[in-house]
N, C-alpha and C positions, 0 to 999 in steps of 0.2 A: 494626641489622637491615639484611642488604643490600635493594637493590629491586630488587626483581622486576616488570618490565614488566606480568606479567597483574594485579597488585593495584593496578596504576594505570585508572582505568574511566575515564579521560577521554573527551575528544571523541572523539579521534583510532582507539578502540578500539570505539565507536558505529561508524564507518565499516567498520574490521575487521569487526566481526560481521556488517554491512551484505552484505560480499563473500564472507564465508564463509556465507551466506543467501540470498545470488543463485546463489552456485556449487553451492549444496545438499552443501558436501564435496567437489564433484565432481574430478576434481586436471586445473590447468590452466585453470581458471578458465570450465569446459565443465559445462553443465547438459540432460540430454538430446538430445546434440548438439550443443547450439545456444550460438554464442560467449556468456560473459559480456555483458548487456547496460550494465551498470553499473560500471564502475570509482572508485577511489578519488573520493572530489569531487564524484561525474557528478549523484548523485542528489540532493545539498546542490544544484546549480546548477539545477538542475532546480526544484525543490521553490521558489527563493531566482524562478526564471522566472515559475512557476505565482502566487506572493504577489505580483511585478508587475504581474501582467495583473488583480487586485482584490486586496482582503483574505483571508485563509484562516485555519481553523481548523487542527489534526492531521486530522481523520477528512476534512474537504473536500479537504486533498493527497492521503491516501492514494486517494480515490473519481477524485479528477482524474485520478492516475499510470495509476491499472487503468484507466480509458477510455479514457486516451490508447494503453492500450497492448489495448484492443480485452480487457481481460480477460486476457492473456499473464499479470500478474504485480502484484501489488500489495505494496508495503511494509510491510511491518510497526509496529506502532506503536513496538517497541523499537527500529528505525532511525529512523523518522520525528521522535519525539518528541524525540529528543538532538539529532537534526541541525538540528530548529527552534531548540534552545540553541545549540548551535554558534553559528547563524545569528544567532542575538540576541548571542551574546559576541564577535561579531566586528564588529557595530553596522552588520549590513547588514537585518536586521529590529529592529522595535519592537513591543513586545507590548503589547494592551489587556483590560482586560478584557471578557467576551460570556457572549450569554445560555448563561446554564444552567452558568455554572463554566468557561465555554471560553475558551481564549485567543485571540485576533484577532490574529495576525500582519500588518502590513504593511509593504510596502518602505520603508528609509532611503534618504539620497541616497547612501552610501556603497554598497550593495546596488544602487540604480540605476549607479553607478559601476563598480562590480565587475561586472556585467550586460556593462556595452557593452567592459568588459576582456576579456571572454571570451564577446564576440558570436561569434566561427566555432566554436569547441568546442559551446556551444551549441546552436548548428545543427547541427551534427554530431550532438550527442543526439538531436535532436527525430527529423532524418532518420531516425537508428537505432530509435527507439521507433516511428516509424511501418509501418518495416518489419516490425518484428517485430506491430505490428496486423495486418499485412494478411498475413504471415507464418497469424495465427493465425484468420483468414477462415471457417473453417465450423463454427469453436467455438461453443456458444451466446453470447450477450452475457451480458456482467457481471451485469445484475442476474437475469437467470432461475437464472444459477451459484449465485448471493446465496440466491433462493429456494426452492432446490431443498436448499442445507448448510441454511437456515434451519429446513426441514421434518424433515429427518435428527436437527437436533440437539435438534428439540423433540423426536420422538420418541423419541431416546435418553433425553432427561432425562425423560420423563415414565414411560416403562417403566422407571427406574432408580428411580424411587421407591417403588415399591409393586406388586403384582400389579394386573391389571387385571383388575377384574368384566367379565361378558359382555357383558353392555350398552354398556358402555366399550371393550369392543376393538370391537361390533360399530360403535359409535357413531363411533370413527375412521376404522374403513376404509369406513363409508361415507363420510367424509370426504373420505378420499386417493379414492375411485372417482369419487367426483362432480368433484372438481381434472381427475382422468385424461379423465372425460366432457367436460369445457367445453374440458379443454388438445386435445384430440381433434376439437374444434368448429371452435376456432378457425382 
């Protein structure tokens, strides 16, 4: 049987989707205007940064990336979590294991080595992710975004199960009123 590239799901093809996921499809490597912030690599050195600076779990990179970037954009766990293998197959992290089933990634000295190899790209990154934080300046913050889809997708799931008695819808939107009254206070 010949090979065929897409039936290989290696690392290398984590990254691929990585970039076909920042680009949104977009052609040229443009996402509502706005240059590609991630290229091949960017976000593995990134991620390999974030584990020096302490230990990390997947969901603590992913929450690091969106803050640092002000909320612009957060990784997916289908990027994030191969590139954390990547990371460990190339023996610049080592994995332990942590509460609750989670992995604890932290830096090797090959990973501290590969770091000060690609100190100015690096920098480079951080620069570009800061701008694009401040780029994105009178977006709400990450977690009101967090708990604004939070509310949306309970309410989906919860109307999708069943009709709602009266009492029950009325009991909600007293809910979301009273959220509206305090967020209104504040």
């Amino acid at each position: 049987m010949p090979h065929h590239p897409h039936h290989d799901r290696g690392h290398r093809h984590a990254h691929e989707d990585f970039a076909r996921e920042e680009g949104r499809g977009h052609r040229h490597g443009r996402r509502h205007g706005r240059p590609r912030l991630f290229d091949y690599g960017d976000l593995r050195l990134v991620m390999l940064a974030l584990i020096a600076e302490r230990p990390r779990h997947g969901y603590d990179l992913i929450k690091a990336i969106e803050d640092r970037l002000g909320g612009a954009y957060a990784p997916s766990p289908g990027v994030v979590y191969p590139s954390l293998s990547m990371l460990e197959d190339l023996g610049h992290v080592a994995v332990a294991p942590a509460e609750g089933g989670r992995k604890l990634h932290s830096i090797t000295r090959a990973g501290q080595e590969h770091l000060a190899a690609n100190a100015a790209p690096l920098a480079a990154l951080f620069t570009r992710m800061d701008e694009a934080a401040r780029e994105q300046g009178n977006a709400p913050p990450p977690a009101i975004i967090r708990a604004m889809e939070n509310v949306k997708t309970a309410l989906r799931l919860r109307l999708a199960t069943r009709p709602l008695a009266p009492e029950e819808a009325d009991s909600i939107a007293g809910a979301l009123d009273h959220a509206a009254t305090d967020i209104s206070r504040t």
